[in-house]
C-alpha positions in Angstrom: 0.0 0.0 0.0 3.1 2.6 1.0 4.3 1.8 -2.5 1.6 2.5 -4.4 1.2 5.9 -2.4 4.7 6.8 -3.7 3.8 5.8 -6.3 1.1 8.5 -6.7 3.4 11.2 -5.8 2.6 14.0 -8.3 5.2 16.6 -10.4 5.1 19.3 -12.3 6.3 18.5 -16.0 6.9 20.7 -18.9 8.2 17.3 -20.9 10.2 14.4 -21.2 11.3 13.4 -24.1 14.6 11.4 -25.5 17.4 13.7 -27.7 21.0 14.0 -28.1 22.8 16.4 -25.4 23.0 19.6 -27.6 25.3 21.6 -24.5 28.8 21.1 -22.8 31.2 18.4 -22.1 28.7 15.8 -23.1 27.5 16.9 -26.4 26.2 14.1 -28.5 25.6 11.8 -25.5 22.0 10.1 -26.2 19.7 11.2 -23.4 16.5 11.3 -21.9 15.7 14.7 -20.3 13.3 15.4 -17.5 12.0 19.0 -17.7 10.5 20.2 -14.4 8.0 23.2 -14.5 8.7 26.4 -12.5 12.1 28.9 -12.0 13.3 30.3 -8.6 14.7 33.0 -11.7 13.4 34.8 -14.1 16.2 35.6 -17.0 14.9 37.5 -19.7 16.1 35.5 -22.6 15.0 32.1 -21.4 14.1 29.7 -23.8 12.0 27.5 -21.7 8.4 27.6 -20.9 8.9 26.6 -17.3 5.2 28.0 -16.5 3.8 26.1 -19.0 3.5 22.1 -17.3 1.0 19.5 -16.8 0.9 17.4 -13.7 2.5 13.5 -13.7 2.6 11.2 -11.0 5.6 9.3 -10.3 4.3 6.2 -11.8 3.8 8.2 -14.9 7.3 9.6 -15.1 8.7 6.1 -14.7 6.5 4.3 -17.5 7.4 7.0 -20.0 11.2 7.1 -19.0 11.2 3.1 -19.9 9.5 3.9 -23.4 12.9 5.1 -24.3 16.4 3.0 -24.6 18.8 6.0 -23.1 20.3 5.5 -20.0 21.4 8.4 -19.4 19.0 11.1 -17.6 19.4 14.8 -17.5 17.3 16.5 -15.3 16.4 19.8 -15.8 14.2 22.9 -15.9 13.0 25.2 -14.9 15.3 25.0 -12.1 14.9 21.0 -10.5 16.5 21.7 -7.1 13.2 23.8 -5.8 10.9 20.4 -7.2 9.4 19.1 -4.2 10.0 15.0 -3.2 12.7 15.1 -5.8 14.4 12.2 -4.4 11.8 10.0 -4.5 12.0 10.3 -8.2 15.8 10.2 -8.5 15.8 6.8 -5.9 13.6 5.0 -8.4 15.3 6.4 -11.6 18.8 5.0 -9.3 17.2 2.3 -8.4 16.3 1.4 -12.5 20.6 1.4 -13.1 20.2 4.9 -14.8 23.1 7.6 -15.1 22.0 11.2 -13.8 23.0 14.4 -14.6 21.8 17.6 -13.4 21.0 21.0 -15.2 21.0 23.5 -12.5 21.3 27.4 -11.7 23.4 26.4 -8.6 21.7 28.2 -5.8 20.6 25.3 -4.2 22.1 22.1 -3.0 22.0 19.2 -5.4 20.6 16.2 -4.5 23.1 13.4 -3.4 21.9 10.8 -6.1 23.3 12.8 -8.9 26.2 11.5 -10.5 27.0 14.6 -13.0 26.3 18.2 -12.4 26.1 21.2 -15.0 25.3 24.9 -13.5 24.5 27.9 -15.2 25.2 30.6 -13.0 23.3 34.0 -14.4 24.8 37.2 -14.2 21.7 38.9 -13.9 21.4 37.4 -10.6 25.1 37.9 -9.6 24.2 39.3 -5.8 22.8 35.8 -5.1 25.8 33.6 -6.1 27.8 36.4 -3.4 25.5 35.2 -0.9 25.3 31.4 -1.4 26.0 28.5 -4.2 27.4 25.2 -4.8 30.9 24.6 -4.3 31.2 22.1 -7.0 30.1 21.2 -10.4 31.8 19.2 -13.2 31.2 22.0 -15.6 30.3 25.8 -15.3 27.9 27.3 -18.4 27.5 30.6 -18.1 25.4 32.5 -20.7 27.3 35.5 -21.8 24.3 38.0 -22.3 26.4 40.9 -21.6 30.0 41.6 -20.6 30.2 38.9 -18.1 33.8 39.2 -17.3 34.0 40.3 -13.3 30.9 37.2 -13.4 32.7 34.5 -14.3 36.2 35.5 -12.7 33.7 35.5 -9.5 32.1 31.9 -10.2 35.9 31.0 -10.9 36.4 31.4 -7.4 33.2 30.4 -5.8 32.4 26.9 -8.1 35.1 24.9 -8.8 34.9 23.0 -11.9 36.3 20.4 -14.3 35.3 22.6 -17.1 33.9 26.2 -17.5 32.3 26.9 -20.5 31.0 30.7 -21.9 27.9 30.5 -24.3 26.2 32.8 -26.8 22.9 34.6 -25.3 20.1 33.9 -27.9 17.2 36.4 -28.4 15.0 36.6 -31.6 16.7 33.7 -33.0 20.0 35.8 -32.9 23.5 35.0 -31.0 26.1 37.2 -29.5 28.4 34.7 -31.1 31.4 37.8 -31.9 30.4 39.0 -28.4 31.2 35.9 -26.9 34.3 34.7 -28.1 35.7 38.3 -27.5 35.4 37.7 -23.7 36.3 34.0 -24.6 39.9 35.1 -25.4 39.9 37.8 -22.8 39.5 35.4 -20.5 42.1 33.1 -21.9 45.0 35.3 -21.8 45.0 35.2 -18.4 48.1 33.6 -16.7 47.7 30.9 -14.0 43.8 30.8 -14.5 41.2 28.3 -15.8 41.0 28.1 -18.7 36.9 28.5 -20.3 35.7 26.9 -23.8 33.0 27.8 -25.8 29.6 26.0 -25.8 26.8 26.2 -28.4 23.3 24.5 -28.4 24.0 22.7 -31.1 21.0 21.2 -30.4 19.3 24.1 -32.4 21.8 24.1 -35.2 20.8 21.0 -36.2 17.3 21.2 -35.8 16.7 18.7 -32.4 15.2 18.9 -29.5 
């Protein structure tokens, strides 16, 4: 009876839905992402309609996460560290022998069943990541929607990373691309200091989810 209560346990989803990383270290991977409804932020330029989800239980989520042959889950947003009963999800998605990764802002602690974590620190939010964020992450995106220099030299110090990646801001189907790689190669030609790559959705270059 206990298990089919969990069972029950409800979530907010915008979709899930099986694609090929676009983002990152893992580009290419085959994956199944898990996007959760609702943002503790609100950036301008974000391309996801976080406010836009339908309600799944548990039982749900699982069935349609076995329709696919990934094994490799990326949970994301919408930001998934404010989802409520989150670990009950990612102990049955553990439980099932799956690989997860995280997509996260990195305000809030991740949850300890995660075996990869990407954050996306936003400038426009800089005062917060001053105040509190995680101390680790395997790789560090951050959107470079203006000059995001004294941002990134900040997260440099605050979230240490495998890799740190700078990416193009998109807006009307346009990106900063000549923006971007200008603070790229500032960046760069510092001595002693990470070093930062550049990450594209190629996702959306090639027409993908």
């Amino acid at each position: 009876m206990q298990g089919q209560r969990v069972l029950q346990q409800k979530y907010n989803i915008v979709e899930i839905f099986e694609s090929l990383q676009g983002e990152g270290f893992n580009t290419g991977m085959p994956s199944i992402f898990i996007r959760f409804g609702k943002c503790n932020l609100a950036c301008p330029w974000c391309d996801t309609h976080y406010n836009q989800y339908s309600t799944w239980t548990l039982s749900q989520i699982l069935n349609k996460v076995r329709s696919f042959s990934s094994k490799n889950i990326i949970i994301t947003g919408g930001e998934p560290t404010i989802v409520p009963k989150l670990d009950v999800l990612l102990d049955h998605l553990k439980a099932n022998g799956y690989f997860l990764a995280i997509e996260t802002n990195g305000l809030k602690t991740i949850p300890r069943q995660i075996d990869y974590i990407a954050t996306s620190p936003k400038r426009l939010y800089q005062y917060k990541y001053q105040q509190q964020c995680i101390p680790f992450a395997h790789e560090v995106r951050i959107v470079a929607d203006e000059n995001v220099l004294d941002f990134c030299q900040q997260i440099e110090q605050q979230i240490k990373a495998e890799r740190y990646y700078l990416s193009p801001c998109e807006v009307n189907s346009k990106m900063n691309l000549l923006d971007t790689i200008t603070q790229l190669g500032i960046l760069n030609q510092r001595v002693n200091k990470p070093k930062w790559q550049l990450s594209i959705q190629a996702h959306k270059l090639v027409g993908i989810e």
